[in-house]
C-alpha angles and dihedrals in degrees: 000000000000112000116222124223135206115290090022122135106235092223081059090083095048085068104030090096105052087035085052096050096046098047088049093049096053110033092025124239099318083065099153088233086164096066087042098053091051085044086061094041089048091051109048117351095252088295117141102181102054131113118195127224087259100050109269118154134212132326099332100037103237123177121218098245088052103046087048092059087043089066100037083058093045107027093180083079091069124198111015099259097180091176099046105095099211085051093054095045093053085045105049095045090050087056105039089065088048088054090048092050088054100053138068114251133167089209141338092292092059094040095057106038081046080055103039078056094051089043082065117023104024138280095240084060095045090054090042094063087038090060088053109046124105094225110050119219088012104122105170110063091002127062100003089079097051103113102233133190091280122109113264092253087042093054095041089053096043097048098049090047090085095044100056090042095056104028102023101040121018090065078077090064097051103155100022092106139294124354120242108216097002111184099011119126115195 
């Protein structure tokens, strides 16, 4: 049903149709699946039965922490249930979007890559750079390299999450939906 393309986790298919509907369903037809879809490679692989060294649960890596306040803040997605996939999916693009309304951003490219970070690394932190760059809502080349509180290992890994999301591994869902970031070169 679903061709695959080069670079593409098989297990990724299993899952294109229900992240599709519910990014559509939530951010309309423009839903950047593409950037999803690497966010869940990134995290874990496809996998939907793992769990990390630090905790992180299922496709989408939630803590429990996380996926409790997820819930608390959309309440239609019921009990936190970190390791169902469809769960996770429904989870990570809700608050994705929560992410993107708390951060600075100059347009969508900006505003995701400022989220995905926050995603990672925190969003205290994310708002934190923000408040000290010189360009606000400028994320690449701007706020990502504002030292933060975070330890040096910490800030490394957060600010390249975006980067390899968006630049590494969304070019393996071509043709899953919108870009995000399309023609920029950071």
């Amino acid at each position: 049903m679903f061709p695959a393309f080069a670079g593409q986790p098989a297990a990724a298919k299993q899952y294109r149709g229900i992240l599709t509907r519910e990014a559509h369903f939530v951010n309309g037809l423009s839903a950047p699946v593409p950037m999803y879809a690497a966010q869940i490679e990134q995290e874990s692989g496809w996998k939907a039965g793992i769990t990390a060294w630090d905790g992180g649960k299922g496709l989408a890596q939630f803590m429990d922490a996380t996926a409790g306040d997820i819930v608390r803040t959309y309440p239609e997605l019921g009990k936190p249930a970190p390791m169902n996939p469809t769960w996770a999916i429904r989870a990570l693009v809700r608050y994705n979007i929560w992410l993107g309304q708390r951060v600075q951003a100059v347009d969508d490219c900006n505003r995701r890559a400022a989220a995905l970070t926050a995603y990672n690394g925190g969003l205290g932190y994310v708002q934190d750079s923000q408040s000290r760059a010189t360009i606000r809502g400028q994320w690449f080349q701007g706020a990502e390299t504002v030292k933060t509180r975070q330890s040096a290992a910490n800030f490394a890994a957060s600010r390249l999450y975006p980067r390899k999301i968006i630049f590494d591994r969304q070019p393996h869902y071509e043709g899953w939906g919108t870009y995000t970031c399309e023609g920029v070169k950071p």
